[in-house]
C-alpha positions in Angstrom: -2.1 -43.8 -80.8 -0.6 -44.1 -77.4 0.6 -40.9 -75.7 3.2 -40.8 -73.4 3.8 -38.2 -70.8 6.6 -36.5 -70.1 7.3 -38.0 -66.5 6.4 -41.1 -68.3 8.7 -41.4 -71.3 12.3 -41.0 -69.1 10.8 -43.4 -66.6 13.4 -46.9 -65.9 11.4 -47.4 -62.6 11.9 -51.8 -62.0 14.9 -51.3 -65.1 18.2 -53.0 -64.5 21.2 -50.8 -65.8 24.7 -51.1 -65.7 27.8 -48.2 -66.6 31.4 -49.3 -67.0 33.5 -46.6 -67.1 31.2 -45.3 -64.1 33.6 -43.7 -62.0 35.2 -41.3 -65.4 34.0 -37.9 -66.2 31.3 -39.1 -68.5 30.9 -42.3 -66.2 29.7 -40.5 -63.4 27.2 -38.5 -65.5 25.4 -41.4 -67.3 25.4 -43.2 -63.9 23.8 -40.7 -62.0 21.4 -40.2 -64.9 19.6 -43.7 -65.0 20.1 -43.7 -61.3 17.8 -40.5 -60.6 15.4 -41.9 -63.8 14.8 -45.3 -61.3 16.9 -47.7 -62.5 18.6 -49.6 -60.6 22.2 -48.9 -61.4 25.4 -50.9 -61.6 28.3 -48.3 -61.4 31.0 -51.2 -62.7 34.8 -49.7 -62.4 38.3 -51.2 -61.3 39.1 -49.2 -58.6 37.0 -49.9 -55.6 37.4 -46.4 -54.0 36.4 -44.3 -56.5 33.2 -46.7 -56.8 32.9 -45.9 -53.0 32.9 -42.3 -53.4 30.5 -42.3 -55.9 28.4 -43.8 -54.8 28.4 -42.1 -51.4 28.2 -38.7 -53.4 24.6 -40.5 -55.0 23.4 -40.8 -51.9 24.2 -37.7 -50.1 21.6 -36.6 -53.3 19.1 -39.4 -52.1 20.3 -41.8 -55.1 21.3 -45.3 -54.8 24.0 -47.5 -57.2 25.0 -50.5 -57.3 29.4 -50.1 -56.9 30.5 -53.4 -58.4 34.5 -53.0 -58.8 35.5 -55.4 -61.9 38.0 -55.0 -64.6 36.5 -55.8 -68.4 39.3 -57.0 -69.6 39.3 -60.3 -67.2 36.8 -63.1 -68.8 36.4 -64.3 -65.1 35.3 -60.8 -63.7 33.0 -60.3 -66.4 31.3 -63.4 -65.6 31.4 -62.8 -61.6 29.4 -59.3 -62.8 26.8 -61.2 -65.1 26.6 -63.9 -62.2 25.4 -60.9 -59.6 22.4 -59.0 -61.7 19.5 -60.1 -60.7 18.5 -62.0 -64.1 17.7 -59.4 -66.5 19.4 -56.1 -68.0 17.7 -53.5 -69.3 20.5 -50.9 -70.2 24.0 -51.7 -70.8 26.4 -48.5 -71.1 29.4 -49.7 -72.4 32.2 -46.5 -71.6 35.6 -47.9 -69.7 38.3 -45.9 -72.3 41.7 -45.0 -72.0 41.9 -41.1 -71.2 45.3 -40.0 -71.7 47.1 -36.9 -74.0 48.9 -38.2 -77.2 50.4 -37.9 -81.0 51.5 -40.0 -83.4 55.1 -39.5 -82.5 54.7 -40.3 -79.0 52.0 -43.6 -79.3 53.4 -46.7 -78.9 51.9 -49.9 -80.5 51.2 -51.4 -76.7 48.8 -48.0 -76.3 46.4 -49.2 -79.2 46.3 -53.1 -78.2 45.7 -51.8 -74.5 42.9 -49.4 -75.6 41.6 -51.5 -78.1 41.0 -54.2 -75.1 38.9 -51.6 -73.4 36.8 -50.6 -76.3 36.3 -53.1 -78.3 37.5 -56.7 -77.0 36.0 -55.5 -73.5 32.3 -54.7 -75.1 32.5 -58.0 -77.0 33.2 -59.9 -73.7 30.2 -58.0 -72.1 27.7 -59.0 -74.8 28.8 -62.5 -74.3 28.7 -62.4 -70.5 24.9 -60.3 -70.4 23.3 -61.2 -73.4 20.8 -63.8 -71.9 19.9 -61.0 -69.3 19.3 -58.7 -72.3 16.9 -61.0 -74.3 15.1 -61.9 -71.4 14.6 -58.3 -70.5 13.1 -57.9 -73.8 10.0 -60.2 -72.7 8.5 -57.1 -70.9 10.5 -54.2 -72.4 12.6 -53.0 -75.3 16.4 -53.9 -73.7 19.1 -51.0 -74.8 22.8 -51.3 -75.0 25.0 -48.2 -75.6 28.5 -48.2 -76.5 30.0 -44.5 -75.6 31.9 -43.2 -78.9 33.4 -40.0 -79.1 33.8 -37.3 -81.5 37.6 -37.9 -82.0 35.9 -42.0 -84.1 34.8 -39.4 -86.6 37.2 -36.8 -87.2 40.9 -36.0 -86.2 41.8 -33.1 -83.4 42.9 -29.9 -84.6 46.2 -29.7 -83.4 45.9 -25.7 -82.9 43.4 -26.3 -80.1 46.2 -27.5 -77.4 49.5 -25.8 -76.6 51.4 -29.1 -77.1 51.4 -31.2 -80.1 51.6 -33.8 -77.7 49.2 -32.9 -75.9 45.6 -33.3 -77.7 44.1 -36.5 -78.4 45.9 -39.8 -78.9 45.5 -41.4 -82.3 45.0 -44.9 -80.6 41.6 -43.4 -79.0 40.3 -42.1 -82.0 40.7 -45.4 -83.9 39.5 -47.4 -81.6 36.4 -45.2 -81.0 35.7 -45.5 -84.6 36.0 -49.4 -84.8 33.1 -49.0 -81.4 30.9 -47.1 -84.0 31.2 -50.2 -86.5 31.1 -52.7 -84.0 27.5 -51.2 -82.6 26.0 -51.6 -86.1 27.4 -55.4 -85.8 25.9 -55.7 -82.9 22.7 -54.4 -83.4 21.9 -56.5 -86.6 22.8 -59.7 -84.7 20.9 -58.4 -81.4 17.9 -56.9 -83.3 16.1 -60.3 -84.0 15.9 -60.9 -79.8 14.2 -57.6 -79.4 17.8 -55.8 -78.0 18.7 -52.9 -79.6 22.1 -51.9 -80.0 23.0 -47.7 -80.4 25.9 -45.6 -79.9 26.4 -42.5 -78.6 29.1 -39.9 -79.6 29.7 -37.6 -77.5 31.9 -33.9 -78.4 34.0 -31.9 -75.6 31.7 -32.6 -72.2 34.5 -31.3 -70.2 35.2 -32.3 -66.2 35.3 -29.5 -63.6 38.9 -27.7 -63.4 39.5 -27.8 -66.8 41.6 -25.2 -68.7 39.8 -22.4 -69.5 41.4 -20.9 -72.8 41.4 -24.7 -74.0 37.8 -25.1 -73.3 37.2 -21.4 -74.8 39.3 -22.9 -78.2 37.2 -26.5 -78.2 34.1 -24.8 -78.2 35.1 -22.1 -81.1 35.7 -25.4 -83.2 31.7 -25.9 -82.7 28.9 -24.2 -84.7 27.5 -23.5 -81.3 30.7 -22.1 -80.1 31.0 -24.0 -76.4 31.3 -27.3 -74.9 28.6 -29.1 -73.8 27.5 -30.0 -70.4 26.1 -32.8 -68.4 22.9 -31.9 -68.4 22.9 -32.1 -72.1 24.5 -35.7 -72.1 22.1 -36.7 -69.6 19.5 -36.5 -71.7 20.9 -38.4 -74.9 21.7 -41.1 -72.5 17.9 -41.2 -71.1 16.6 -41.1 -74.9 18.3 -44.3 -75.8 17.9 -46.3 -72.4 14.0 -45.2 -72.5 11.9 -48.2 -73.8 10.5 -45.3 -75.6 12.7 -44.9 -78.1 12.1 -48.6 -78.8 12.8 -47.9 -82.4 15.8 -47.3 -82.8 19.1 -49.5 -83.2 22.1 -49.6 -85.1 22.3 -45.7 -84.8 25.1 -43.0 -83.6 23.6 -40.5 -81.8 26.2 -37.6 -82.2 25.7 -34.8 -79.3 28.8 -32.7 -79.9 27.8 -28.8 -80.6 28.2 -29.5 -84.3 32.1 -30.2 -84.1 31.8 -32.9 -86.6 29.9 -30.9 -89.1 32.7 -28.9 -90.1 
């Protein structure tokens, strides 16, 4: 049996990896986290300073990304990002989302076509644009895409978390996040036979600094573990599936949320 050390088994050293959705709160996480693990990182996002300060903040730490401004939604943009890798992806973190507050009675039907476009016509565009540089990365590894779910694709917000009805999580999220979840297990059965595997990861309340404290005290009372997570702890469910390491597994969601979606 092989064994694998511990310095060995998070290891992307000579891996190609790129985030969308790099400059976000979870974005800039997962980024940082393949970055510092030796891959060479993509941080893909459409506003071309936040990319800048990003990756300025990476190497004030002695990391290095790749900023690469490009908006998912545009076929030719897409193609103009597969066009600059240099020939083969390793890890493809699928995570550009609409973050905005929401209910029923305030959604409109343009806010689920738009964040369905992100989630789910986006990630199909990106298969289509990457997928040669995935099965060609499999020659010499075990290539890993991850779509970036959430715990709001499983169940439905409490409304007695927020002060404002209107101001929890927006149905249109939710159901689009759940149709990601499908779509990975579509993905992965298609992908699985060219050595790509295909897994989701669902994350619970990984709040950004300068968040409300008595709403982040009344998320994580919702959790068995009773608090939100942090990025350290997302760091490493990211590192688990982009390993070659956990070469077994595809068509899985991986849900890291405290236990929210338990109850």
């Amino acid at each position: 049996m092989d064994v694998v050390t511990p310095a060995e088994l998070f290891d992307l050293t000579g891996r190609v990896a790129v985030v969308t959705g790099a400059t976000g709160r979870l974005g800039r996480v997962m980024t940082r986290t393949l970055a510092a693990a030796g891959a060479q990182t993509w941080a893909v996002a459409r506003n071309p300073d936040r990319l800048a300060a990003l990756a300025g903040e990476l190497a004030a730490d002695g990391l290095t990304c790749h900023p690469h401004p490009c908006d998912v939604t545009s076929d030719a943009e897409v193609a103009a990002l597969a066009g600059a890798l240099p020939g083969r992806l390793d890890v493809l973190v699928h995570n550009a989302h609409v973050g905005r507050a929401g209910s029923l009675r305030t959604a409109a039907p343009a806010d689920y076509a738009e964040a369905a476009e992100l989630a789910l016509t986006a990630f199909h565009r990106l298969l289509g644009a990457v997928r040669e540089h995935l099965v060609r990365a499999a020659a010499d590894g075990s290539p890993s895409v991850i779509t970036i779910g959430s715990m709001y694709g499983v169940v439905s917000p409490r409304p007695s978390v927020y002060d404002d009805p209107d101001a929890g999580n927006p149905p249109y999220y939710g159901a689009v996040k759940a149709g990601l979840i499908q779509l990975t297990r579509y993905a992965a059965v298609e992908l699985g036979a060219s050595g790509v595997r295909v897994n989701c990861l669902t994350p619970g309340a990984f709040p950004g600094e300068g968040g409300d404290p008595e709403l982040l005290r009344r998320l994580g009372a919702h959790t068995p573990l009773g608090r939100v997570g942090t990025p350290a702890e997302l760091s490493t469910a990211v590192l688990f599936l982009a390993s070659p390491h956990s070469s077994y597994l595809t068509g899985a969601n991986i849900v890291v949320d405290g236990g929210r979606t338990v109850w």
